[in-house]
KELOZA-68783 format. One record per residue (C-alpha): x, y, z; residue number from 1. Coordinates in steps of 0.5 Angstrom, whole numbers, always signed. Layout:
(dose (X Y Z) NUM)
...
REM end
This chain:
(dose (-91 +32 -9) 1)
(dose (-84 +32 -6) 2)
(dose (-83 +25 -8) 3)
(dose (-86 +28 -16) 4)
(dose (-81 +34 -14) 5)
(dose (-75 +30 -13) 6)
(dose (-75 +26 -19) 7)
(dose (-76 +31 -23) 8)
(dose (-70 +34 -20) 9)
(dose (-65 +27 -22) 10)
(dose (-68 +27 -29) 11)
(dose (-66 +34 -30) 12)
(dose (-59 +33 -27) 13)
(dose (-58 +25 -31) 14)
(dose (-60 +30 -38) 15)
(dose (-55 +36 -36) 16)
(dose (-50 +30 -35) 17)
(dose (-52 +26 -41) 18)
(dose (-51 +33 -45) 19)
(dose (-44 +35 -42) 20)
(dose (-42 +27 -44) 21)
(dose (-45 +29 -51) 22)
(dose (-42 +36 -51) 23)
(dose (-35 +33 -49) 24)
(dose (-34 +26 -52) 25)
(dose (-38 +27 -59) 26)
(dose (-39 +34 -62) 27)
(dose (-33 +38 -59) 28)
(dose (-28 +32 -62) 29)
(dose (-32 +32 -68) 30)
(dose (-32 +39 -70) 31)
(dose (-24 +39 -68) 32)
(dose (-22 +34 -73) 33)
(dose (-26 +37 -78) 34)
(dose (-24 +44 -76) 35)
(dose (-17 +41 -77) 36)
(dose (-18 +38 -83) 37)
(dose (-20 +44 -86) 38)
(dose (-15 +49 -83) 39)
(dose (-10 +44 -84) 40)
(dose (-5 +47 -90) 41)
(dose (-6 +54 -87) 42)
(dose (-2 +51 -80) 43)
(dose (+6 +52 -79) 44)
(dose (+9 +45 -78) 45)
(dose (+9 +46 -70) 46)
(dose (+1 +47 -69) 47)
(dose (+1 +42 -74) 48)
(dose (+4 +37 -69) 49)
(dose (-1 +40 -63) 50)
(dose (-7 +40 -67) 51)
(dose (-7 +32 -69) 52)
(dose (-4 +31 -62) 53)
(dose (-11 +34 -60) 54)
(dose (-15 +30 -65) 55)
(dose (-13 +23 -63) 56)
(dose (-13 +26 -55) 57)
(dose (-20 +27 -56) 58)
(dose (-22 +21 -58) 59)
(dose (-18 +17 -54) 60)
(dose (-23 +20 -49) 61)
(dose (-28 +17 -51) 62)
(dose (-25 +10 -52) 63)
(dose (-21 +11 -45) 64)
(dose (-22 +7 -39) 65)
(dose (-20 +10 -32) 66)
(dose (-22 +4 -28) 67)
(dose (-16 +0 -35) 68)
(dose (-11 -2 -30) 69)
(dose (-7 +0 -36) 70)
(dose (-9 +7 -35) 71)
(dose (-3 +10 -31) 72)
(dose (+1 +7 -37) 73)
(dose (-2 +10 -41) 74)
(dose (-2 +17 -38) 75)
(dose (+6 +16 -38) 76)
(dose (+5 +15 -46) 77)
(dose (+2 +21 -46) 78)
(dose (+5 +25 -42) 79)
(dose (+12 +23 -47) 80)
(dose (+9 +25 -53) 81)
(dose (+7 +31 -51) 82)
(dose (+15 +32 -48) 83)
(dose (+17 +31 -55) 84)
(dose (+12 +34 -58) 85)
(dose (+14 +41 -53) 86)
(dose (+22 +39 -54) 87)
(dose (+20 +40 -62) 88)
(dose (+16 +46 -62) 89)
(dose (+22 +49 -58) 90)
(dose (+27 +47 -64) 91)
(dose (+23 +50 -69) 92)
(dose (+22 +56 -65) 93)
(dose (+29 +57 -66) 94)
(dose (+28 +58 -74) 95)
(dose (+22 +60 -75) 96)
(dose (+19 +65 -69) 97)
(dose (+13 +65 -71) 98)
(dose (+11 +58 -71) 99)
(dose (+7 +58 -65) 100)
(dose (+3 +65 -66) 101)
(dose (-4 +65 -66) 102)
(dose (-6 +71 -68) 103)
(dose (-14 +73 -68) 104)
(dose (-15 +65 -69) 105)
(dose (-20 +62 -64) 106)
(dose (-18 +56 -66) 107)
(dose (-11 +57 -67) 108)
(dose (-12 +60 -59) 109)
(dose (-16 +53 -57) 110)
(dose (-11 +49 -60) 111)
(dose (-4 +52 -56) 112)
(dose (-8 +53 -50) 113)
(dose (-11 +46 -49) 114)
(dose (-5 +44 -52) 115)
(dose (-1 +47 -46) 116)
(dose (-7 +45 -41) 117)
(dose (-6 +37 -42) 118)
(dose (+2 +39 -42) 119)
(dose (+1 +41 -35) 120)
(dose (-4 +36 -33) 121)
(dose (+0 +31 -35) 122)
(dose (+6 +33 -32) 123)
(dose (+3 +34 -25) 124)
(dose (-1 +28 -24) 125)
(dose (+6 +24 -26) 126)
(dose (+9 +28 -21) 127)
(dose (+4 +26 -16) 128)
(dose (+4 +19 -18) 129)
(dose (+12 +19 -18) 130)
(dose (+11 +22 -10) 131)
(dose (+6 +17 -9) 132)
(dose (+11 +11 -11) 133)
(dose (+17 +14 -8) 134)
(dose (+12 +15 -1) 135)
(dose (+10 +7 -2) 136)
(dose (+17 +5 -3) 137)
(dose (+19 +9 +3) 138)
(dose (+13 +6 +8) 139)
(dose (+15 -1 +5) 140)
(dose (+22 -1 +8) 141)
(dose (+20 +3 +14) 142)
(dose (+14 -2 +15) 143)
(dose (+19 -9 +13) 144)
(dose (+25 -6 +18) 145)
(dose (+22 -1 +23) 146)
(dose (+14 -2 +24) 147)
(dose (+14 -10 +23) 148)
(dose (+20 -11 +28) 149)
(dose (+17 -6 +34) 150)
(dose (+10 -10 +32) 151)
(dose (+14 -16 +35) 152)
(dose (+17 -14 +39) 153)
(dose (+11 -11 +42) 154)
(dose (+6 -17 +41) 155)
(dose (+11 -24 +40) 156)
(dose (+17 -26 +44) 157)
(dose (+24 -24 +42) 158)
(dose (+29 -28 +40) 159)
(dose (+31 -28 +47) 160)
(dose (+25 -29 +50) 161)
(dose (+23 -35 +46) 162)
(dose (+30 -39 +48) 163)
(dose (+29 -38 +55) 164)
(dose (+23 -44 +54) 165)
(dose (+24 -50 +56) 166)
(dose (+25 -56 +51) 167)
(dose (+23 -63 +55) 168)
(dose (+22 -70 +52) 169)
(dose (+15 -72 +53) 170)
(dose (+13 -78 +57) 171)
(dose (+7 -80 +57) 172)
(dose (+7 -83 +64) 173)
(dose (+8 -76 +66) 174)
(dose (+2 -73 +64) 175)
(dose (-2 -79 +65) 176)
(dose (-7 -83 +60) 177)
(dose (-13 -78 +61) 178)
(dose (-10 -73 +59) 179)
(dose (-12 -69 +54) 180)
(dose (-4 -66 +54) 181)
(dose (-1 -71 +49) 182)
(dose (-3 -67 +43) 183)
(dose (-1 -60 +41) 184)
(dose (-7 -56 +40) 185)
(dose (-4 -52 +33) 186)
(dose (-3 -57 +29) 187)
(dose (-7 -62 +33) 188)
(dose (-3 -68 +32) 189)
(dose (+0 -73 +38) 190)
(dose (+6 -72 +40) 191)
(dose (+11 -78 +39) 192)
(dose (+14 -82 +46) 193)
(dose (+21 -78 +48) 194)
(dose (+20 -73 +43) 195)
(dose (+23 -66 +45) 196)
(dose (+18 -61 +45) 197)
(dose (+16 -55 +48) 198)
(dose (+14 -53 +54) 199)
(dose (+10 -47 +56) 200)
(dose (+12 -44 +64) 201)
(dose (+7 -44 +69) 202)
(dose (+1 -47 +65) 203)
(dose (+7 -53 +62) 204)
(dose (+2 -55 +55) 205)
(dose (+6 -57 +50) 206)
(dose (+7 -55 +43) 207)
(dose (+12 -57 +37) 208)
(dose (+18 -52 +37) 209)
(dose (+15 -51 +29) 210)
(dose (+7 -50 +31) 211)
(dose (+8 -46 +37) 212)
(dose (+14 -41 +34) 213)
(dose (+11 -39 +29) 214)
(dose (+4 -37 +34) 215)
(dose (+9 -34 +39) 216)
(dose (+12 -29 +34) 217)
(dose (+6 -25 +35) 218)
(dose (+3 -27 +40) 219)
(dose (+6 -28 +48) 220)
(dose (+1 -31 +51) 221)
(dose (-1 -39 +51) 222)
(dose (-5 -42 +45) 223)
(dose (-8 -47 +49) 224)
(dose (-10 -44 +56) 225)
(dose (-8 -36 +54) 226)
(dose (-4 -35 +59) 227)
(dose (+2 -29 +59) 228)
(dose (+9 -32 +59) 229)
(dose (+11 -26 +61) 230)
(dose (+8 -25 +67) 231)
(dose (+11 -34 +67) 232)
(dose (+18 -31 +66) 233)
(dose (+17 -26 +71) 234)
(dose (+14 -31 +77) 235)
(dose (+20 -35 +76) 236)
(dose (+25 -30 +77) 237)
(dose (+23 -28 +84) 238)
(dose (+23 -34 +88) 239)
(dose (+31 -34 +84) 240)
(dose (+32 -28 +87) 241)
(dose (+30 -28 +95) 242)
(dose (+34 -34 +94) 243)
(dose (+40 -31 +91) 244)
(dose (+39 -24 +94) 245)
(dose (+47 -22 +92) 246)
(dose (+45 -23 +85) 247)
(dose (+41 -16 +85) 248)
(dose (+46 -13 +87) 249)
(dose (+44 -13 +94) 250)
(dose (+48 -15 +100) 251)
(dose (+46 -17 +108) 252)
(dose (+49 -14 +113) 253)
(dose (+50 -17 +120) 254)
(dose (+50 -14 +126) 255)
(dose (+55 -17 +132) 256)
(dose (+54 -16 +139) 257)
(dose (+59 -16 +144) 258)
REM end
């Protein structure tokens, strides 16, 4: 019984959505245009305008496509026409004040309402579209000049961190012929004898400086063992430093007695 109730439930409302489809893209166009035409020699030069804009709307909505990539475009078109028509009919108002009364016209009254509706509407969703390409605009800058950097620096290695890595020439008599340190792991090719690479602190795996930029540029860890680089660049200064104390700013003092 409940699954019965639930069906008739949704084919009750796929008929209401089906009628209001009917009602508002068929019956209400047609009995427009057809009001329009038979109105038409009894309208001032201003409803004139209004009234085939409004004709030619309506049957655009039921030919439109939203999901048209051109739709936007075509919102903007709409929305320059009914400008004009606006700037037109203020024109004309000047010499004939009475071009826009309806009196006791229902269609008339229907016409200068809706007309003015899709002026609004179209006029608020172009601001809103303007706001959001403007809002788009702003986040790409701030994203290419701010996020992005701070991303980098975060994640990757900086400029000076990445020209703290040491260059060596690769010999293949010092890794030893089972090694398996004589490729790069990135791009999986075989280094060349006495071909400079880069060498990671600590772990001492090799890359191309091509292959192994690009990866440090978000990353700061090894590609081959994941090994933190930083945390390497920071192993290698303390023994410089308990060595070199005077390099801290530190200073030893002696005590003679006599």
């Amino acid at each position: 019984m409940e699954a019965e109730a639930l069906a008739d439930a949704q084919r009750s409302t796929r008929n209401f959505k089906r009628f209001l489809y009917i009602l508002m893209f068929f019956v209400i166009p047609i009995f427009y245009a057809f009001e329009t035409t038979v109105h038409w020699s009894e309208l001032t030069v201003c409803m004139k305008r209004e009234a085939f804009f409004l004709s030619i709307f309506f049957f655009y909505l039921r030919y439109g496509n939203p999901a048209n990539p051109g739709f936007l475009f075509d919102l903007l078109q709409i929305l320059l026409i009914v400008w004009i028509i606006q700037q037109m009919n203020i024109a004309n108002l000047q010499e004939d004040p009475k071009c826009l009364e309806t009196g006791d016209s229902l269609y008339l009254y229907s016409t200068e309402f809706l007309f003015q509706m899709i002026l609004w509407v179209c006029t608020v969703m172009s601001i809103c579209v303007l706001i959001m390409l403007v809002g788009l605009i702003i986040f790409g800058i701030m994203e290419a000049y701010i996020y992005r950097p701070r991303r980098r620096r975060r994640q990757g290695l900086s400029t000076q961190e990445f020209s703290r890595l040491k260059k060596v020439e690769f010999r293949k008599e010092d890794i030893g012929e089972n090694s398996n340190l004589d490729t790069c792991s990135i791009c999986l090719e075989e280094f060349v004898e006495k071909q400079t690479v880069i060498q990671m602190p600590g772990c001492r795996h090799n890359f191309h400086e091509g292959c192994v930029k690009g990866w440090l540029e978000y990353h700061s860890i090894c590609p081959n063992c994941r090994s933190d680089l930083r945390e390497q660049f920071t192993s290698q200064q303390r023994p410089q430093q308990h060595e070199n104390p005077e390099a801290n700013g530190s200073t030893i003092s002696v005590r003679v007695e006599d």
